[in-house]
N, C-alpha and C positions, 0 to 999 in steps of 0.2 A: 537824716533829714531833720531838720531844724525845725520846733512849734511853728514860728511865726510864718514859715513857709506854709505849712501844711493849715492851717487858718486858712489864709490867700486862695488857697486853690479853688478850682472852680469843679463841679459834681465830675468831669472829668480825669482831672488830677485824683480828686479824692479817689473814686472808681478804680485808678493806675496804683495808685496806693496801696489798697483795699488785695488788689491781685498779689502784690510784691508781699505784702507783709502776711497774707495765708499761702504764700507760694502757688499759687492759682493760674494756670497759662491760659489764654485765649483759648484754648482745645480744651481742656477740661470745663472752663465756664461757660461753653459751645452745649459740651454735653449735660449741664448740670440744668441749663436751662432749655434742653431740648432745642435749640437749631441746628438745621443739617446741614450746615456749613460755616466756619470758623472768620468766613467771612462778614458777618453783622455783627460781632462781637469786635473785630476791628475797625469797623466803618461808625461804630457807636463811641469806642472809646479814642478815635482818633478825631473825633468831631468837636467844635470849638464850643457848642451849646446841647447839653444832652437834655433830652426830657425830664422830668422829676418821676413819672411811673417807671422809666427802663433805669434811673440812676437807685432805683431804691431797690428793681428788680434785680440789679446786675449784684447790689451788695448785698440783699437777702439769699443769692444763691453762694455766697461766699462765707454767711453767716454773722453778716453784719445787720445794723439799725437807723434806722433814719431818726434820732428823736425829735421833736421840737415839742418847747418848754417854754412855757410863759415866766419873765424872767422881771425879778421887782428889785427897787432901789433897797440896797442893802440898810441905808440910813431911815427913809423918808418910810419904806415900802411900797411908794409909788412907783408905778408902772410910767419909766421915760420912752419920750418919744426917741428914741437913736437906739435905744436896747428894749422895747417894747419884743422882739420876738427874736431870740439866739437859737445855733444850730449846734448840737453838742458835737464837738470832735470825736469819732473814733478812738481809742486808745491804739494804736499804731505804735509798732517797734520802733522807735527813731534813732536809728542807729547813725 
């Protein structure tokens, strides 16, 4: 998978990601997060807009991080408006 791909994504992609790269099935992140059926772990990650509490729970049961980092001009060290708040990438195998 390509950086500039994995940027783009939306807390879903990442989420599909997040499973592929700790080798994580739907059944297993069923049971890591206690639901009794394999079915809300499909209806969440198949969905076009996930919450930000299930997108953070889904990658804390996989043993990821949600960071967010106030982020300042490298020059000026003002804080711009268009990069005032970034979401750090995962580090993902991008194979």
């Amino acid at each position: 998978m390509e950086m500039d791909k994995l940027i783009s994504m939306n807390g879903t992609g990442i989420v599909k990601a997040a499973m592929a790269d700790s080798k994580t099935t739907q059944v297993m992140l069923t049971a890591k997060l206690g639901y009794k059926g394999q079915g809300t772990i499909s209806q969440r990650i198949n969905t076009a807009r996930m919450s930000l509490d299930k997108f953070a729970e889904m990658l804390a049961a996989m043993g990821y991080e949600v960071v967010v980092r106030k982020v300042k001009d490298k020059g000026s060290g003002d804080i711009g408006p268009v990069d005032m708040w970034k979401v750090e990438v995962p580090d993902f195998d991008l194979k």
